[in-house]
TORTI-926373 format. One line per 5 residues: number of its first residue (from 1); their letters; for each residue x, z negated, y negated of C-alpha. Coordinates in Angstrom, 2 decimals, m for minus. Example, Ala and Ser with C-alpha at 12.3 -4.5 7.8 and 13.67 -1.06 7.14 Angstrom:
1> as> 12.30,m7.80,4.50; 13.67,m7.14,1.06
// end
This chain:
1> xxxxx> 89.59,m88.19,m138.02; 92.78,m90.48,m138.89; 90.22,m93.68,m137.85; 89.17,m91.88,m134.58; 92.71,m91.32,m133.27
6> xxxxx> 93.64,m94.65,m134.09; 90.76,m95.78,m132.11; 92.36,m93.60,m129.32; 95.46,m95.10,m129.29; 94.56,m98.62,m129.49
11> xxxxx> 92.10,m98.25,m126.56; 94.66,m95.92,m124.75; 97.61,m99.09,m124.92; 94.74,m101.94,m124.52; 94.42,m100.04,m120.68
16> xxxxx> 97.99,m99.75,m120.04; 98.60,m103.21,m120.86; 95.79,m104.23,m118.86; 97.22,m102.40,m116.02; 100.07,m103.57,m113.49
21> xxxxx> 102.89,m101.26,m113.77; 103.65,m99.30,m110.77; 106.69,m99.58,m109.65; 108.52,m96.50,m108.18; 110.09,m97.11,m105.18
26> xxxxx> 113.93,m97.37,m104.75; 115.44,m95.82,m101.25; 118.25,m98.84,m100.76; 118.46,m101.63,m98.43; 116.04,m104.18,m99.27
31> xxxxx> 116.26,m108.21,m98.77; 114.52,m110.28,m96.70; 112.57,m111.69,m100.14; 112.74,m107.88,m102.00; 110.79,m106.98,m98.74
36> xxxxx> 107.96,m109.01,m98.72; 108.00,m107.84,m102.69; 107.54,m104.17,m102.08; 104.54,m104.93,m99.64; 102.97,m107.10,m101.50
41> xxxxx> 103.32,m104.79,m104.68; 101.43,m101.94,m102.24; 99.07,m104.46,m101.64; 98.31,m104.68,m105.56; 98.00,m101.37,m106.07
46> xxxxx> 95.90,m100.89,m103.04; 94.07,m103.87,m102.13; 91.07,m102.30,m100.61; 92.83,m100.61,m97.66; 95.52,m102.95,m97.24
51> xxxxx> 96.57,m106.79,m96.83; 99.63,m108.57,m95.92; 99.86,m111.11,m92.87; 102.57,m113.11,m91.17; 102.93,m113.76,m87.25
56> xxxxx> 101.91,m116.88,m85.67; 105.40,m118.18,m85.76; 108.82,m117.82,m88.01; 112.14,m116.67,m87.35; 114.83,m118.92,m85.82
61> xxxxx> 115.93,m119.37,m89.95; 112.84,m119.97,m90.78; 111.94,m116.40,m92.63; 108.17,m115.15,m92.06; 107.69,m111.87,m90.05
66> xxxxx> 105.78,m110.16,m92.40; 103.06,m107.29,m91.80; 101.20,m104.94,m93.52; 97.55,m103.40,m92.36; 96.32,m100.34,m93.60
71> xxxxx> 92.81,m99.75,m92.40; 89.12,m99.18,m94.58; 88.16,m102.26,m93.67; 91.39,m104.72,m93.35; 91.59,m107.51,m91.47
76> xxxxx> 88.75,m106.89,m89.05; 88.75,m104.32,m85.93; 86.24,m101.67,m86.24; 84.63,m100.61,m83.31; 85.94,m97.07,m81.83
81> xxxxx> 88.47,m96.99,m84.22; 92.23,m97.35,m82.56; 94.93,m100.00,m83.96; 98.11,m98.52,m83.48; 101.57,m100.38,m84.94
86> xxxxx> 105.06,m99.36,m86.25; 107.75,m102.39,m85.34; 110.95,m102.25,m86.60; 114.86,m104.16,m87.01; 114.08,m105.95,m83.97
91> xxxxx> 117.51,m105.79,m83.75; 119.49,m107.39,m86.74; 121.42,m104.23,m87.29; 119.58,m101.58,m86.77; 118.03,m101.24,m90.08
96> xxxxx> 117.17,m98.06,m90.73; 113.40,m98.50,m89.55; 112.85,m101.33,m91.87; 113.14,m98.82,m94.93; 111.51,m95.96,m93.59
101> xxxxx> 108.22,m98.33,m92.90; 108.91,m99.83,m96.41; 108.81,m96.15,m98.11; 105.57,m95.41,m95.42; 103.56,m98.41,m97.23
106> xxxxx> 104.47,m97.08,m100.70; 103.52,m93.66,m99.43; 100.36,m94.72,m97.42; 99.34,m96.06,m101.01; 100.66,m93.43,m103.37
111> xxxxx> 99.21,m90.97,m102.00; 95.57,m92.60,m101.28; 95.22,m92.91,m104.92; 96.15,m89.43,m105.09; 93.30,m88.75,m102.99
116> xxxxx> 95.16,m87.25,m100.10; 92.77,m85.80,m97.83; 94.50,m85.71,m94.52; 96.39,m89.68,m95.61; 92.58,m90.90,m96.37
121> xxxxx> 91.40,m89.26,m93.35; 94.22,m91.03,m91.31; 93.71,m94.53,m93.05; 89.82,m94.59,m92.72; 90.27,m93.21,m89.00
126> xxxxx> 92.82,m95.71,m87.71; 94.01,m99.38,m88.30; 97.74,m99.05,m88.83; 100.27,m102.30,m88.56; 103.20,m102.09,m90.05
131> xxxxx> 106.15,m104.71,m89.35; 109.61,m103.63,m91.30; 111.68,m106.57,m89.97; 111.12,m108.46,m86.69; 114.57,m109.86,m86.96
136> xxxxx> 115.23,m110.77,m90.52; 118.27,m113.63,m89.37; 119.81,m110.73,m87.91; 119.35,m108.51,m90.38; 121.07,m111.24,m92.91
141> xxxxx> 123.73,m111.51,m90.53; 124.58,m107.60,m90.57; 124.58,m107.58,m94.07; 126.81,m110.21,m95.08; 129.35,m109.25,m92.90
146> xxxxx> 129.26,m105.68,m94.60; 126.52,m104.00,m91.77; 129.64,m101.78,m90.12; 129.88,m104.02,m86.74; 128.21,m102.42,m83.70
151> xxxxx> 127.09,m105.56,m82.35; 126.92,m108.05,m84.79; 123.61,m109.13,m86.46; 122.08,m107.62,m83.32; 120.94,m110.71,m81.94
156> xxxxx> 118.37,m113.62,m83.44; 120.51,m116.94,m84.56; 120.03,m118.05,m81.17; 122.45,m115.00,m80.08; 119.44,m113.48,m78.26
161> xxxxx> 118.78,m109.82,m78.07; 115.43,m109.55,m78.25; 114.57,m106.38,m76.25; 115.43,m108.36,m73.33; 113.60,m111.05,m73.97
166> xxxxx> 110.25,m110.24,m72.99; 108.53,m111.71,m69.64; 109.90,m108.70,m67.43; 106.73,m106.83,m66.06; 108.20,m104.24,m64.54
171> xxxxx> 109.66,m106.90,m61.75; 105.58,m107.63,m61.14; 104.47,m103.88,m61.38; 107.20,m102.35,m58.61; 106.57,m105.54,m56.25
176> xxxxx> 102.50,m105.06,m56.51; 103.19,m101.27,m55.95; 105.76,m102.23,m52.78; 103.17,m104.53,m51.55; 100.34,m102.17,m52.21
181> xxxxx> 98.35,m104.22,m54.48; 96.72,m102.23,m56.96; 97.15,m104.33,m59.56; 98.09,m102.25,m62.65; 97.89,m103.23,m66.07
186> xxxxx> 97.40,m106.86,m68.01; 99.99,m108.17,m65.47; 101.18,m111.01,m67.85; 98.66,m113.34,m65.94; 100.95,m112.95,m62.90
191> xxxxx> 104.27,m114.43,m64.47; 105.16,m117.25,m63.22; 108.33,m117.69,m64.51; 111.00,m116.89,m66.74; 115.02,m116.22,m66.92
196> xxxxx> 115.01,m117.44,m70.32; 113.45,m119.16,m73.08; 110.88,m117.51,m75.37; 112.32,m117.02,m78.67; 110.00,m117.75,m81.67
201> xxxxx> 110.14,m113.48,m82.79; 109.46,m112.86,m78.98; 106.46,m115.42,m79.05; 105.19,m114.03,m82.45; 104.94,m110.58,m81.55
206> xxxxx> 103.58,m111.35,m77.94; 100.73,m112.95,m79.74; 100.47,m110.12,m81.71; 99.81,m107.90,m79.07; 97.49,m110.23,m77.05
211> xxxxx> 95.37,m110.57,m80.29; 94.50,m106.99,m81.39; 93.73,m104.29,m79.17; 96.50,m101.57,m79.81; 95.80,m98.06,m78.58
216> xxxxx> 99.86,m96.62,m79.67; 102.86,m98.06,m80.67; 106.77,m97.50,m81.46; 109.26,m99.74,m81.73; 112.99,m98.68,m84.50
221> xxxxx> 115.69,m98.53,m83.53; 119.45,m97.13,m84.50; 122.32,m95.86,m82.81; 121.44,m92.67,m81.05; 118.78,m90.11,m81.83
226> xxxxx> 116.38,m89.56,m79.54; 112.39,m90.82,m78.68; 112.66,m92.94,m75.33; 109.52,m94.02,m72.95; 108.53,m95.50,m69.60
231> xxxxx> 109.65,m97.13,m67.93; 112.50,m98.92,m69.33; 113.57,m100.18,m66.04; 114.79,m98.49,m62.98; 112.55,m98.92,m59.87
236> xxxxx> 115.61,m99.57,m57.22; 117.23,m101.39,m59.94; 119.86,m98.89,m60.48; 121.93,m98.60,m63.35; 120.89,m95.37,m64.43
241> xxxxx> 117.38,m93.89,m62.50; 114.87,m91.49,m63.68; 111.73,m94.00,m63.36; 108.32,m92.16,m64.09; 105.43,m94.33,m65.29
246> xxxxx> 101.92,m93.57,m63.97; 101.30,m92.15,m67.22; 104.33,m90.12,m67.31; 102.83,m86.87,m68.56; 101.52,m88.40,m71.69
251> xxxxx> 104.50,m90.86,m72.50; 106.33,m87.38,m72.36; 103.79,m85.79,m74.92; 103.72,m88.60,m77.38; 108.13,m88.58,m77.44
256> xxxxx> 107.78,m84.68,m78.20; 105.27,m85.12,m80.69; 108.25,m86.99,m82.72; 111.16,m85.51,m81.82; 109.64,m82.15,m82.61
261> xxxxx> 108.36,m83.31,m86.16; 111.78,m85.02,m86.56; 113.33,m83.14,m89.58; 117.18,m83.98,m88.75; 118.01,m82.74,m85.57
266> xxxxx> 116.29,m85.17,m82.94; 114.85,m82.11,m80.46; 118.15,m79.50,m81.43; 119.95,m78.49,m78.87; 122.84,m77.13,m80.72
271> xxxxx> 123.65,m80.65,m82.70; 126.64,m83.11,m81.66; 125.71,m86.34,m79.60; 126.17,m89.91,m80.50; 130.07,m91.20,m80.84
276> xxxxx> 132.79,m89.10,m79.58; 131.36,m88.35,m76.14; 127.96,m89.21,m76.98; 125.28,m87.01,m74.98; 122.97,m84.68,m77.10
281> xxxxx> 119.49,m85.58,m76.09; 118.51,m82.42,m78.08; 119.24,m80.81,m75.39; 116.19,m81.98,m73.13; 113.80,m81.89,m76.15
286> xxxxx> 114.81,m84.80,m77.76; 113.86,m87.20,m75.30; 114.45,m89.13,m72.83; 112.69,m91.86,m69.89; 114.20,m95.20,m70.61
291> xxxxx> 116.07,m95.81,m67.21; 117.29,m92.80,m66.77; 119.25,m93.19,m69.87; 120.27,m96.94,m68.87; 118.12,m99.70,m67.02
296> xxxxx> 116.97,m102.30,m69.69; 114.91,m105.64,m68.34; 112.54,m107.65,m70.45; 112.09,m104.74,m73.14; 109.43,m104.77,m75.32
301> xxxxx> 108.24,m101.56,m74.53; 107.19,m101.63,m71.18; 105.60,m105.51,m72.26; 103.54,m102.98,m73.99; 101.77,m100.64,m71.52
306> xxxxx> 102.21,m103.60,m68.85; 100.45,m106.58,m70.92; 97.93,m104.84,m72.94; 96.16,m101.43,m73.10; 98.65,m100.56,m76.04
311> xxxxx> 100.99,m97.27,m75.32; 104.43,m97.49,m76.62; 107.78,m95.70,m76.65; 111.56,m96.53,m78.87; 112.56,m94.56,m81.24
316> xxxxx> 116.20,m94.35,m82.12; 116.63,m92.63,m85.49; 120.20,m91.95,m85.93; 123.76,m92.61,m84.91; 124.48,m94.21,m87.58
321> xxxxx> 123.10,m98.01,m87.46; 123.82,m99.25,m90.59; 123.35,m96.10,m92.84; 124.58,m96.00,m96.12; 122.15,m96.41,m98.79
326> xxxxx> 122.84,m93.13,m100.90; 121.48,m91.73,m97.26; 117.90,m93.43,m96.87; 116.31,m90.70,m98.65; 117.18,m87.82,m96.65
331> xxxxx> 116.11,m89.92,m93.99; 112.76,m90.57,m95.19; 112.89,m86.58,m95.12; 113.47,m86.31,m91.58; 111.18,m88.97,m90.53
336> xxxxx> 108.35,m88.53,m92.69; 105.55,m85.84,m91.08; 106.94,m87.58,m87.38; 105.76,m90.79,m88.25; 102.47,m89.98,m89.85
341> xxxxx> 102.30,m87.17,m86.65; 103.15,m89.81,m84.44; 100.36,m92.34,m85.70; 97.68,m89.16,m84.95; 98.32,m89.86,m81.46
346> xxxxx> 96.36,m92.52,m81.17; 93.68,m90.67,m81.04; 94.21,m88.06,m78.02; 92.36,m88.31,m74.87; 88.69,m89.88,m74.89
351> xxxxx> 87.64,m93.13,m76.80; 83.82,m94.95,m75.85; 81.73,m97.34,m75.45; 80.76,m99.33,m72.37; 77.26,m101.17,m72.35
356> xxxxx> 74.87,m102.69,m69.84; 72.30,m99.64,m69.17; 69.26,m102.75,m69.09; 70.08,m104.79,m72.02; 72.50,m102.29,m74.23
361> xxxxx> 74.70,m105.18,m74.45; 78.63,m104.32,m74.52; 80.45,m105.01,m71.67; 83.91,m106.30,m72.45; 86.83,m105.97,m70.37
366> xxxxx> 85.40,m103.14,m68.21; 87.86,m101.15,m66.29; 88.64,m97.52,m66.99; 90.26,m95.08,m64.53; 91.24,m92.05,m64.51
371> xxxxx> 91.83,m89.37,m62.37; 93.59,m85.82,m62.94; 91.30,m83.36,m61.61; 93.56,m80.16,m63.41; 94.00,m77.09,m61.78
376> xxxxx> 92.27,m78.70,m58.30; 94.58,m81.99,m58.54; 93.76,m84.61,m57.29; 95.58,m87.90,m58.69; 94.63,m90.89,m59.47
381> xxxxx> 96.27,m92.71,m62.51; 97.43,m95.80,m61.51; 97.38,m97.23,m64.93; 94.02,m98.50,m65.84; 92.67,m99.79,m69.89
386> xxxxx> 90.32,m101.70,m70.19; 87.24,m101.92,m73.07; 87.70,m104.47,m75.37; 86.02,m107.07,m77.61; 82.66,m104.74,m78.75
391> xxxxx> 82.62,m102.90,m75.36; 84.54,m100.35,m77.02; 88.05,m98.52,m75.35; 90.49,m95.62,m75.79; 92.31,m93.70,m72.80
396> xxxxx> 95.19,m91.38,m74.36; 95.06,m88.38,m72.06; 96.50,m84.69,m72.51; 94.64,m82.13,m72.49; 92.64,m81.28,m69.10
401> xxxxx> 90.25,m81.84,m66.98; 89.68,m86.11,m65.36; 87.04,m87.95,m63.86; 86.55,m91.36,m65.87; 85.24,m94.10,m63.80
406> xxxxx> 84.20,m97.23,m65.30; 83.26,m100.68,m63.40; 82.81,m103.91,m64.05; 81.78,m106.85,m61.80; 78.29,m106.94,m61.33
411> xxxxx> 77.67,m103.36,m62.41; 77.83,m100.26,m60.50; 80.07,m98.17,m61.31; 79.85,m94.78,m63.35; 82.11,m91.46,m63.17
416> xxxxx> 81.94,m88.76,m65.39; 83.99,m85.40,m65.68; 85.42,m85.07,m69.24; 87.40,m81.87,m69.95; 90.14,m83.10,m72.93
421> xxxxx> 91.23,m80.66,m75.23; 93.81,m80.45,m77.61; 91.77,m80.61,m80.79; 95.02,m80.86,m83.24; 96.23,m83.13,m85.75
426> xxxxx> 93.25,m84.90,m87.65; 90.88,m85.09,m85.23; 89.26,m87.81,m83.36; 89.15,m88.20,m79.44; 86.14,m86.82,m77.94
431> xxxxx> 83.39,m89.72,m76.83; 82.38,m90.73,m73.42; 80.33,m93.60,m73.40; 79.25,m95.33,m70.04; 76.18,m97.58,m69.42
436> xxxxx> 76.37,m99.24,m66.02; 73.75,m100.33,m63.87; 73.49,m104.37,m63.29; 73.51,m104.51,m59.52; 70.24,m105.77,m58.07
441> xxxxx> 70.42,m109.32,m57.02; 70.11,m110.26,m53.06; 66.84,m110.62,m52.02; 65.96,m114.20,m51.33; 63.93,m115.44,m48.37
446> xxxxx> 60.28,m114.48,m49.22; 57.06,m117.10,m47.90; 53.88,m116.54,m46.62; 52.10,m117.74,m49.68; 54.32,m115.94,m52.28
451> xxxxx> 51.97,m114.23,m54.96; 52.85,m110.85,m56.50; 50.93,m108.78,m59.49; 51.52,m105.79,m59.07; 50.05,m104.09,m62.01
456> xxxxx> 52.15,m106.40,m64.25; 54.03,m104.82,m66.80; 57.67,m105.42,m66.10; 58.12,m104.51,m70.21; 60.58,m101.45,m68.99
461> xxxxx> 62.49,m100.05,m72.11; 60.93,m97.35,m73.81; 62.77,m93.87,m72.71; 65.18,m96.31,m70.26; 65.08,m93.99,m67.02
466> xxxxx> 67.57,m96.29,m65.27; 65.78,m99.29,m66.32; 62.14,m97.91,m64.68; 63.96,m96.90,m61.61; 65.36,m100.23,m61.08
471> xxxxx> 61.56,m101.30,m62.30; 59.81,m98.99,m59.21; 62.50,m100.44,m56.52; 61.57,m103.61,m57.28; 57.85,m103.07,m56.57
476> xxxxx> 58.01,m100.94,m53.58; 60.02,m104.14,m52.21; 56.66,m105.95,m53.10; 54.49,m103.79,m51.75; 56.51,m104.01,m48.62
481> xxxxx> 56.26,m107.43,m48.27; 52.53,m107.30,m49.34; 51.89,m105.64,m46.62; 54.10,m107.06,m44.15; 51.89,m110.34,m45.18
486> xxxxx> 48.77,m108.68,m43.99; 50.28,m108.06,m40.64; 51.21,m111.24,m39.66; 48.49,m112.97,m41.04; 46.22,m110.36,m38.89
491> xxx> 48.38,m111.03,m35.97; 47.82,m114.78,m36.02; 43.97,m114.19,m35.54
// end
């Protein structure tokens, strides 16, 4: 017995040593290199949903904006599957953000091993990008002048403030609406030019965004505490202006979803505002549209829904920009079931596929409208997505009834009546998949001597019905012309 429980214990410490030693995570303010330490120690202890990139380019300094990707198959898109992405410290001093998406990884990876249904469900369901730092010369900046300055550190080391440094859509998308062009969405063809420089954390993240398809997005933020969406800047250009989005019923849904999961206060309407005369938002729910709080230009929220089919709204998580360290963990309290509620999102509304009804070929960059049909409405959305890469697309949309039309040039289009319900956390967005008709090519001049079989077999795709009706048009043409031939040759006698 004394020989078998030796055996024990020298197999038992041959596995421990053989085994990387998790490391429990610490809630305190983390350094540009102890950041990139705790994601790639997630990434070790989790390699096969995760992996850690960097952005095209580097900060002013010269740091790397680090990501990391959660997903069941990382570092590829999977088709009907949203990406959705957390950003956060875009400015230098706002740093709460950066920890809470630090303590998300470790808890995105704790608790997969743990075998978490509803955090496995969530990771093998969506493709989640997490950025703690977008401003890590900022953040440095904060920090070594002791993090208590309300502006200092906000800016990259070209004194920049990146949430205004974004091409400014909004300009575009009021002046196409003025001039009644109904140009509404992937507007950042139409720039043609710019108040300032790009700055190298702009430029990354742009990229970013014009490289993977995101369906939902937030950016972190400090200083108030309160979920914030579109549009970001006032139509009239007024300081302060209530300025609804097309999709203002569902930015609306998305900011309650997280202020009403927020655990400290964000949606009460009995807690203090902001500063000494600081305005409770609580008292409206907990949010607020972006311009009627104060105008803001070149934001990178609005770049967002303007540029790309990607949804986003701000998130400020506290009054307190800088919080103390001894704090972080009652903050991870409050924040935690909002931001994994908040990342469910992405998959509201309807999500398809859009193929060529001939060839079953996907169709990429069809268009996808929508109109609300609720309770005998009648409006039209004037925010269109389009399908991406593998034909495949997502349309957030609360619950109701639409009609979904999708076109593309050369197709015909298709509409179909959808009735969206509110299926509840965990559950996919129902599927609509369109296959569009290639439209039939214009008849060219026909001769005398032209020769037709008409008992040919076109080779019509088995169980196709669109495919045989084209397949019949085409030969009563023929026979039209067949006998049209007849005439005149009958006529000439």
């Amino acid at each position: 017995m004394k020989s078998f429980n030796a055996y024990i214990l020298i197999s038992l410490f041959s596995f421990l040593i053989c085994v990387p030693a998790l490391r429990a995570f610490e809630f305190r303010h983390h350094d540009n290199d102890e950041l990139i330490a705790v994601l790639e120690d997630v990434h070790s202890r989790c390699p096969n949903i995760t992996q850690v990139y960097t952005l095209s380019e580097k900060s002013v300094l010269g740091v790397p904006l680090y990501v990391i990707e959660f997903s069941s198959h990382p570092g590829h898109h999977q088709l009907l599957v949203p990406e959705f992405k957390y950003i956060a410290n875009m400015h230098g001093n706002e740093v709460l953000g950066r920890e809470l998406l630090l303590k998300l990884a470790d808890y995105f990876c704790e608790h997969y091993l743990a075998d978490d249904p509803a955090i496995k469900k969530l990771i093998e369901q969506t493709r989640i990008h997490l950025m703690p730092s977008m401003n890590p010369d900022g953040w440095q900046l904060s920090t070594d002048t002791g993090g208590q300055d309300y502006l200092l550190g906000r800016y990259n080391n070209h004194s920049v403030d990146l949430n205004r440094n974004f091409p400014d859509l909004d300009r575009i998308m009021f002046g196409n609406e003025q001039a009644h062009i109904e140009h509404n969405n992937h507007l950042l063809q139409q720039v043609d030019h710019l108040t300032e420089p790009i700055q190298p954390e702009t430029k990354a993240v742009m990229r970013l965004i014009m490289q993977v398809p995101f369906v939902l997005s937030a950016n972190l933020h400090g200083g108030d505490l309160v979920a914030n969406y579109p549009y970001d800047a006032s139509r009239s250009g007024a300081l302060t202006e209530y300025t609804k989005s097309p999709d203002d019923q569902t930015f609306r849904h998305l900011a309650q979803t997280y202020a009403s999961l927020h655990h400290g206060g964000m949606a009460d309407k009995s807690r203090s505002g902001c500063g000494s005369d600081g305005f409770n938002f609580g008292k409206q729910g907990g949010i607020t549209n972006g311009a009627a709080w104060y105008s803001v230009q070149g934001g990178m929220q609005d770049f967002n829904y303007l540029s790309s089919n990607d949804f986003e709204i701000t998130l400020e998580l506290g009054c307190e920009k800088y919080p103390a360290a001894d704090t972080l963990s009652q903050e991870w309290e409050n924040n935690r079931d909002a931001l994994i509620g908040f990342i469910w999102q992405a998959h509201i509304g309807i999500k398809g596929l859009v193929k060529d009804a001939l060839t079953g070929k996907p169709i990429a960059n069809a268009v996808i409208h929508a109109k609300n049909i609720t309770n005998g409405r009648d409006d039209d959305i004037k925010h269109d997505v389009t399908s991406v890469h593998a034909g495949d697309y997502w349309r957030l949309l609360t619950p109701g009834e639409y009609e979904i039309t999708a076109f593309s040039p050369g197709y015909s289009a298709q509409t179909r009546r959808v009735k969206v319900d509110d299926l509840g956390e965990g559950k996919e967005a129902m599927r609509v998949d369109f296959w569009l008709q290639p439209l039939l090519p214009p008849p060219r001049p026909m001769e005398d001597d032209d020769v037709f079989d008409l008992d040919q077999d076109s080779n019509p795709s088995p169980g196709n019905s669109e495919y045989e009706t084209y397949n019949d048009l085409l030969k009563d043409r023929l026979r039209s012309k067949w006998i049209y031939n007849i005439y005149k040759r009958a006529a000439a006698k």
